[in-house]
VOPAGU-2260 file (C-alpha; in pm, 1 decimal, decimal comma):
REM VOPAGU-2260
SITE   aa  ch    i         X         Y         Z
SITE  UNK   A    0   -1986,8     716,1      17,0
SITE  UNK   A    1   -1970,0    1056,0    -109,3
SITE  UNK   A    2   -1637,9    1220,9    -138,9
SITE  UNK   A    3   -1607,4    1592,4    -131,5
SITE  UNK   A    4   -1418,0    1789,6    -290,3
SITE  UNK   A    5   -1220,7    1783,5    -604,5
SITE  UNK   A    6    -831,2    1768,5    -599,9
SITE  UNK   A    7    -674,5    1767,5    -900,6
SITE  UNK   A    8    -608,8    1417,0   -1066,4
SITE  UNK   A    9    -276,5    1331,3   -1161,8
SITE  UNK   A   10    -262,0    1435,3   -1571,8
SITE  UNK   A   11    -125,4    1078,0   -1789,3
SITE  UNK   A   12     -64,3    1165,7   -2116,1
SITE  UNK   A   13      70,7     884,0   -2188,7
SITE  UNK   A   14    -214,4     702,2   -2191,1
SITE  UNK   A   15    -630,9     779,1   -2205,1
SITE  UNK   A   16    -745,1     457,2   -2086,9
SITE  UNK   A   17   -1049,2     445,6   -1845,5
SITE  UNK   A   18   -1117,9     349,6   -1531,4
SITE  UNK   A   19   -1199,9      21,0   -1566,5
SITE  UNK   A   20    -955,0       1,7   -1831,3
SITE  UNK   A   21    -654,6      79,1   -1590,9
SITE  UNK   A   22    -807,7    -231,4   -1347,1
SITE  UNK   A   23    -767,1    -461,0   -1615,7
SITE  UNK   A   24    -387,0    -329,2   -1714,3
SITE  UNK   A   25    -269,5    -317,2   -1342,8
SITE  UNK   A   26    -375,4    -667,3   -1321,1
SITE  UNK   A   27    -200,6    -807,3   -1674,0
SITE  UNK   A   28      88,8    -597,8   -1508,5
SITE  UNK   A   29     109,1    -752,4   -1151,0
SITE  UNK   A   30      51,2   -1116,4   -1302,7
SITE  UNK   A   31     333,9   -1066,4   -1543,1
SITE  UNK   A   32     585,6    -972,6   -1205,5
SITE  UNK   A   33     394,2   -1170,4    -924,2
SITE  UNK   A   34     707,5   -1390,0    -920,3
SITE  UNK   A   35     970,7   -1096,6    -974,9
SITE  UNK   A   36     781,5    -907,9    -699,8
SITE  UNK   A   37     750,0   -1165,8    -436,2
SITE  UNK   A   38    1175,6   -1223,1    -486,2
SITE  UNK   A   39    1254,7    -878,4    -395,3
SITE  UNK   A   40     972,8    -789,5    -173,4
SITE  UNK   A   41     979,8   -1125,4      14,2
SITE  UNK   A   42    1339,9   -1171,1      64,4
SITE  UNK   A   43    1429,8   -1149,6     442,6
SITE  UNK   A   44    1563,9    -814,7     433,2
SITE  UNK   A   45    1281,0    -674,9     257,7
SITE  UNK   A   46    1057,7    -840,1     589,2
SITE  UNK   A   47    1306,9    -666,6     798,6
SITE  UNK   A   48    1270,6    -328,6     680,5
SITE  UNK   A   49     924,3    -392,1     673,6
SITE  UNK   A   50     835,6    -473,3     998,7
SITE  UNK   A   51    1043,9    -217,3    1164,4
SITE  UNK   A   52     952,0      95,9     906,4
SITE  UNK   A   53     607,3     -18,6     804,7
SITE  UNK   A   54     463,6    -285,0    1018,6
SITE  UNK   A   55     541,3    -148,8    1358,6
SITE  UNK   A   56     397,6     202,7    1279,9
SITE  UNK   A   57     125,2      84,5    1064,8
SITE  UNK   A   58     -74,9     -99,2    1327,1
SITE  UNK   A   59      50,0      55,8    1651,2
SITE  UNK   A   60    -247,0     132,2    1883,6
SITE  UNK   A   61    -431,2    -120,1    1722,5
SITE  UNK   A   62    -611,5    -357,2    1882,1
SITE  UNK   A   63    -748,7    -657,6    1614,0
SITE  UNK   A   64    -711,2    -977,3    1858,4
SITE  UNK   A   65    -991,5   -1166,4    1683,6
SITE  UNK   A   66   -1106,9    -911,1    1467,6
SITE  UNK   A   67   -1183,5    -919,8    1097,5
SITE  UNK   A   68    -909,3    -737,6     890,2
SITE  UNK   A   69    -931,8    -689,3     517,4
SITE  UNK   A   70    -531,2    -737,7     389,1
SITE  UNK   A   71    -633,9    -515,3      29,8
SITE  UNK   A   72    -391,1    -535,4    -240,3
SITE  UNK   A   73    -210,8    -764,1     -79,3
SITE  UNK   A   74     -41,3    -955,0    -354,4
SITE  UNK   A   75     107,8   -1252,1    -173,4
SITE  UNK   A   76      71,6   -1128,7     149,7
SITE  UNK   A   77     356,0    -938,9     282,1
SITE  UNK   A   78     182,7    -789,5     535,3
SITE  UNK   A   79       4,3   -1118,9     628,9
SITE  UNK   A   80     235,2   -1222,8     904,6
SITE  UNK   A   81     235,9    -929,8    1080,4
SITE  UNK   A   82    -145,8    -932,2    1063,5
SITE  UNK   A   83    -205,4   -1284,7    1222,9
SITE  UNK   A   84      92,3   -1210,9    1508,9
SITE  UNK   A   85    -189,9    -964,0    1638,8
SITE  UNK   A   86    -426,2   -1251,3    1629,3
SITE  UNK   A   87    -657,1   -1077,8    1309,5
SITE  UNK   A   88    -868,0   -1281,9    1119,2
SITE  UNK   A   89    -679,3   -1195,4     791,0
SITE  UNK   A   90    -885,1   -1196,6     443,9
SITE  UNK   A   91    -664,5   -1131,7     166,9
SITE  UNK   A   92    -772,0    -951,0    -150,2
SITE  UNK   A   93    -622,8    -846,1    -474,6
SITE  UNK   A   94    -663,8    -826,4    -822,4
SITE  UNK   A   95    -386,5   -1060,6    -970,2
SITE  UNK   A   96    -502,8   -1422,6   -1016,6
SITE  UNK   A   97    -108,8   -1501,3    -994,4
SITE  UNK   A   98     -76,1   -1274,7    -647,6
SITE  UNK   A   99    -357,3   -1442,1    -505,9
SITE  UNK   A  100    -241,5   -1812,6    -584,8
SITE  UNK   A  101      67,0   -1728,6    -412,1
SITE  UNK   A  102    -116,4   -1603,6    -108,4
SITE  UNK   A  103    -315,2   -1915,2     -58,2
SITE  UNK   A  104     -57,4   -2124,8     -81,9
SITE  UNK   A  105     156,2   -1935,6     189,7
SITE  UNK   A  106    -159,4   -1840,2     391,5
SITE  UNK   A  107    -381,9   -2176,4     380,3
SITE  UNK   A  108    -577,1   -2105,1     653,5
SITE  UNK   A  109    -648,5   -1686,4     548,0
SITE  UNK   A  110    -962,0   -1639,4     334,5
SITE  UNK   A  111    -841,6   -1528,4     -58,2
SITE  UNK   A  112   -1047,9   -1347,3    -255,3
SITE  UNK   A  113    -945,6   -1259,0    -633,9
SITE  UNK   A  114   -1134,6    -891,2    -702,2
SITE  UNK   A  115   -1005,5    -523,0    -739,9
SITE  UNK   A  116   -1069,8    -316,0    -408,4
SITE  UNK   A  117   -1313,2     -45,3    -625,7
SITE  UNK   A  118   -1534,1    -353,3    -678,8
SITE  UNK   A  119   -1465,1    -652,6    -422,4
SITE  UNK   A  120   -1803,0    -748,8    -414,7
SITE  UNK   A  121   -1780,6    -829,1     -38,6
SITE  UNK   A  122   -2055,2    -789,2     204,9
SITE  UNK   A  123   -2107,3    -440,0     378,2
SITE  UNK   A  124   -1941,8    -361,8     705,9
SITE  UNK   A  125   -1814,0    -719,9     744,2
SITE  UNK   A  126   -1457,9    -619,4     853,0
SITE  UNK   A  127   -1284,9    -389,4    1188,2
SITE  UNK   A  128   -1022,9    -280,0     947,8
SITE  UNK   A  129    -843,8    -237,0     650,5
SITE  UNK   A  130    -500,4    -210,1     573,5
SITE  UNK   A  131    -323,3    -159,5     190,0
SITE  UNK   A  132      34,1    -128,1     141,3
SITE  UNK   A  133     141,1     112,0     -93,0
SITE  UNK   A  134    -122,0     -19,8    -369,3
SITE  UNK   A  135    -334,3     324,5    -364,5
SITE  UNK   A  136     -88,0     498,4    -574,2
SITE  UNK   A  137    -157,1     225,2    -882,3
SITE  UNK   A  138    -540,0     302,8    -870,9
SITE  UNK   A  139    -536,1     644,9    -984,2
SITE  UNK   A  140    -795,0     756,4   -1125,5
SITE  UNK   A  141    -970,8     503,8    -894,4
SITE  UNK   A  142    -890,8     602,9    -552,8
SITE  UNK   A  143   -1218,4     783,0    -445,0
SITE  UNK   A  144   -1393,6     477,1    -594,0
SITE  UNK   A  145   -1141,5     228,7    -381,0
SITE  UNK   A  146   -1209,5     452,7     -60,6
SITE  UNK   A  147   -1586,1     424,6    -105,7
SITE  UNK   A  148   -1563,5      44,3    -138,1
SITE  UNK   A  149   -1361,1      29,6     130,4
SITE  UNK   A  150   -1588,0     256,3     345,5
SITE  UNK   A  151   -1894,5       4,7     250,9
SITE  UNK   A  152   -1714,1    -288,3     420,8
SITE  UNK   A  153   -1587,6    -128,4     712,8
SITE  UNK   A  154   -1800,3    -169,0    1008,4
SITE  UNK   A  155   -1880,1     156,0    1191,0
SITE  UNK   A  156   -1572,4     257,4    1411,3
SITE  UNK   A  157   -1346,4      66,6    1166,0
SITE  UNK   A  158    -984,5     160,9    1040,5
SITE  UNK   A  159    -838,3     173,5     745,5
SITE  UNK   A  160    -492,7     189,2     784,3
SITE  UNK   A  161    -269,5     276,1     486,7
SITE  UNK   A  162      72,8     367,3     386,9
SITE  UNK   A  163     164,3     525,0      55,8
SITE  UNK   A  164     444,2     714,3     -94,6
SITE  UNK   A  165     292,7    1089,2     -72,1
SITE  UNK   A  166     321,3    1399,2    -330,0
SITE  UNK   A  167     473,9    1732,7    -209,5
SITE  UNK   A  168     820,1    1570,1     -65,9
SITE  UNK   A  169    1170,5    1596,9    -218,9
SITE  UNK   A  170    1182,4    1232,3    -323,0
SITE  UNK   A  171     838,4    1232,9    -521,9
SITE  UNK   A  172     957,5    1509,4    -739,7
SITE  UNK   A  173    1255,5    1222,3    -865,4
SITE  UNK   A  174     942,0     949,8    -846,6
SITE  UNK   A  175     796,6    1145,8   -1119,8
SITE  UNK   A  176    1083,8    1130,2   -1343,7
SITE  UNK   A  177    1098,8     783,5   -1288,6
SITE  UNK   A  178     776,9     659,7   -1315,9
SITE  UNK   A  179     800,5     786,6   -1649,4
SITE  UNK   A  180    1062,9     635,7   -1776,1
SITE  UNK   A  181    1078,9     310,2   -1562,7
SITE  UNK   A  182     862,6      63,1   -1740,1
SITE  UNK   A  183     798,1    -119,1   -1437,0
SITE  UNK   A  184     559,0     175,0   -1356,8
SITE  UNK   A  185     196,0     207,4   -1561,1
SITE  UNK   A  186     155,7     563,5   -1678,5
SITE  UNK   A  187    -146,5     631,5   -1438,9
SITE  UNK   A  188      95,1     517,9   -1092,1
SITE  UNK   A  189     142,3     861,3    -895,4
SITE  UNK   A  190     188,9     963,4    -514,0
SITE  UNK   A  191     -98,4    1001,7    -318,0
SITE  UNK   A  192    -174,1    1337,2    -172,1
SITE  UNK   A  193    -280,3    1275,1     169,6
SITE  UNK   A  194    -409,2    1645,7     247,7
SITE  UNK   A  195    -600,5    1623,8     -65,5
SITE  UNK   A  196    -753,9    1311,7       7,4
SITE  UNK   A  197    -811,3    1416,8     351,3
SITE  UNK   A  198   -1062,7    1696,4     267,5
SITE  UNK   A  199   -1260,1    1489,1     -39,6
SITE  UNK   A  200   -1288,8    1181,4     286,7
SITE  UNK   A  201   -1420,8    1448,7     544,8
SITE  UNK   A  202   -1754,9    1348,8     731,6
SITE  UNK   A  203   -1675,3    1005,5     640,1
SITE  UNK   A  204   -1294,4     931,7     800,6
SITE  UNK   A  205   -1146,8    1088,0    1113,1
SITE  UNK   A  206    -764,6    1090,5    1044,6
SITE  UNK   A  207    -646,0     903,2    1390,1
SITE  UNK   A  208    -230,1     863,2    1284,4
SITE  UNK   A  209     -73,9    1023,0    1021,5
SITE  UNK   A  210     328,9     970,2    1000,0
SITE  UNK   A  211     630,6    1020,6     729,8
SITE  UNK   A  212     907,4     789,2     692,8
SITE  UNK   A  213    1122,9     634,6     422,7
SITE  UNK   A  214    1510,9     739,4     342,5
SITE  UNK   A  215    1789,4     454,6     208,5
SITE  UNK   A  216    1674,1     157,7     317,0
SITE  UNK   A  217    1321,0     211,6     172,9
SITE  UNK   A  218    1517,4     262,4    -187,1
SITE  UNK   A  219    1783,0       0,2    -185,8
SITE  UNK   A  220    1632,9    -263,4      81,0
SITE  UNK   A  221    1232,9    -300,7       1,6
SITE  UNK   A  222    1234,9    -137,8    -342,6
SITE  UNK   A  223    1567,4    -346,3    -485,9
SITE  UNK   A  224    1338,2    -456,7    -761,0
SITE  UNK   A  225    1306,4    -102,3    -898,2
SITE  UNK   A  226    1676,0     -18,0    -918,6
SITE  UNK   A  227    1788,6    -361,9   -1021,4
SITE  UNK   A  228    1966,4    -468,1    -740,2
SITE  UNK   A  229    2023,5    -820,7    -721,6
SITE  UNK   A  230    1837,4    -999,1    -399,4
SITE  UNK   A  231    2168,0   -1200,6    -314,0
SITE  UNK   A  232    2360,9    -847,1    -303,4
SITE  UNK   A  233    2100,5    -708,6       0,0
SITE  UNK   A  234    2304,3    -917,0     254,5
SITE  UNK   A  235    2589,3    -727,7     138,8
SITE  UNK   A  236    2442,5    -379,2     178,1
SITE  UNK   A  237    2130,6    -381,1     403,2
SITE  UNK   A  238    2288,4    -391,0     741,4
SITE  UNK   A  239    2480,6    -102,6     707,8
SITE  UNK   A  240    2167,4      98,1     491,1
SITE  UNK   A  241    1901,1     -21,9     773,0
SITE  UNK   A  242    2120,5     131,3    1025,6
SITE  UNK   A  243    2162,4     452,9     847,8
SITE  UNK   A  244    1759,3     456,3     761,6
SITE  UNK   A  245    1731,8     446,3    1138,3
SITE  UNK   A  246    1977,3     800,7    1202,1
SITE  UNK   A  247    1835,8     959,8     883,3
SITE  UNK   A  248    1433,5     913,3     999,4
SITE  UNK   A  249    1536,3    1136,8    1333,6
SITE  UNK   A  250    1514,7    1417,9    1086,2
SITE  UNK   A  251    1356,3    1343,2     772,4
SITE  UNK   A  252    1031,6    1502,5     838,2
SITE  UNK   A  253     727,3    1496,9     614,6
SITE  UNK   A  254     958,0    1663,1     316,3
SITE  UNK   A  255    1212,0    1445,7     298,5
SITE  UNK   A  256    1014,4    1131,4     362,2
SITE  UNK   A  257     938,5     894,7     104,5
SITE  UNK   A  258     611,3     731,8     242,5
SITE  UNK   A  259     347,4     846,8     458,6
SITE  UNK   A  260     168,1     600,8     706,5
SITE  UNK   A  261    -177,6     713,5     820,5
SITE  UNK   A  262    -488,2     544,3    1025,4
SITE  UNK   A  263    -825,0     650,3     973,3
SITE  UNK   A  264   -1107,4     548,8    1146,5
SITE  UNK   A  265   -1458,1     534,5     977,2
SITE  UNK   A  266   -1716,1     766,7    1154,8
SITE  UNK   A  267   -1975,6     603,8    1359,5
């Protein structure tokens, strides 16, 4: 797969590591908080928000009753459930050894294969579709290589569907700050720019679904680990937040959204 076009990479100063060199610190990183993650992703409220805000959106239209589906990044398999309710043949892949001994013993009966999406070392055009929750934003300056990889094992007609938190809103310009100070965060983790990405994936995606959501709930629900909020205090809180997510995303609008949730289908 050749991408076109050149937008500009996110700059990390912090830190001139290569390529491969990020890979191999992203997956020291997620090993050391595979348990930490799975706690405050995991939780029930977390699944909540999930499969209302993410879930529902993600796969809507999407028809993958028996079909192949590549869960990338997947960690321990958040998305899992809502993969096999469709009646997908889920394979789960990600790069932490920890992550992935926590998916097979939740998913026994999923395939589990321990490899980084630029380099998964999977057959060509084995699976219908794709999906990766927000794990493109931790690749940079990988992504073209992940979306080439993941255009080799799509099948012709195949979607990827993915949702990631986007550059150009309100709420990336306080990501930035954060990410840099948050040591949760690796120095090369920045939003994805969808319209960017867009033009380098011409001639080889067809953007089918592209959607913004993400306000409260998205902050102090599913990302309770970043702002230190205890897990047992979400039953508390998340009630109340969900229902205000759910007023707020009638006008948040691609500016004011914290993730954006696209489908794209690989050209024939």
């Amino acid at each position: 797969m050749t991408l076109r076009g050149s937008s500009p990479s996110p700059s990390f100063p912090a830190d001139e590591r290569t390529p491969g060199e990020w890979g191999a610190a992203q997956k020291d990183h997620y090993d050391h908080l595979a348990a930490q993650y799975d706690a405050h992703y995991g939780d029930q409220w977390s699944q909540r928000y999930r499969r209302e805000f993410i879930d529902e959106p993600l796969l809507a239209g999407l028809d993958i009753r028996g079909r192949e589906v590549l869960e990338a990044m997947c960690g321990s398999g958040q998305t899992t459930a809502a993969l096999l309710e469709r009646g997908a043949h889920v394979t789960g892949l990600d790069i932490s050894e920890a992550g992935m001994e926590s998916f097979r013993r939740r998913w026994p009966d999923c395939r589990a294969v321990c490899a980084s999406i630029t380099e998964s070392g999977l057959p060509s055009e084995c699976f219908d579709a794709v999906v990766i929750v927000a794990g493109l934003h931790h690749l940079h300056p990988d992504v073209p290589k992940a979306l080439a990889e993941i255009h080799r094992v799509l099948r012709p007609g195949g979607t990827l569907c993915f949702m990631e938190p986007h550059s150009g809103s309100v709420p990336d310009l306080f990501r930035r700050i954060w990410y840099r100070f948050d040591r949760l965060f690796l120095a090369n983790e920045a939003a994805i720019d969808i319209v960017g990405l867009r033009e380098q994936c011409a001639g080889k995606f067809i953007p089918v679904v592209e959607r913004y959501g993400g306000n409260i709930a998205f902050l102090l629900v599913l990302n309770s680990m970043v702002f230190r909020l205890p897990v047992w205090l979400k039953a508390v809180y998340a009630p109340l937040v969900l229902w205000v997510e759910r007023l707020l995303s009638r006008w948040g609008g691609k500016r004011f959204s914290c993730f954006a949730i696209c489908q794209w289908r690989k050209c024939d």
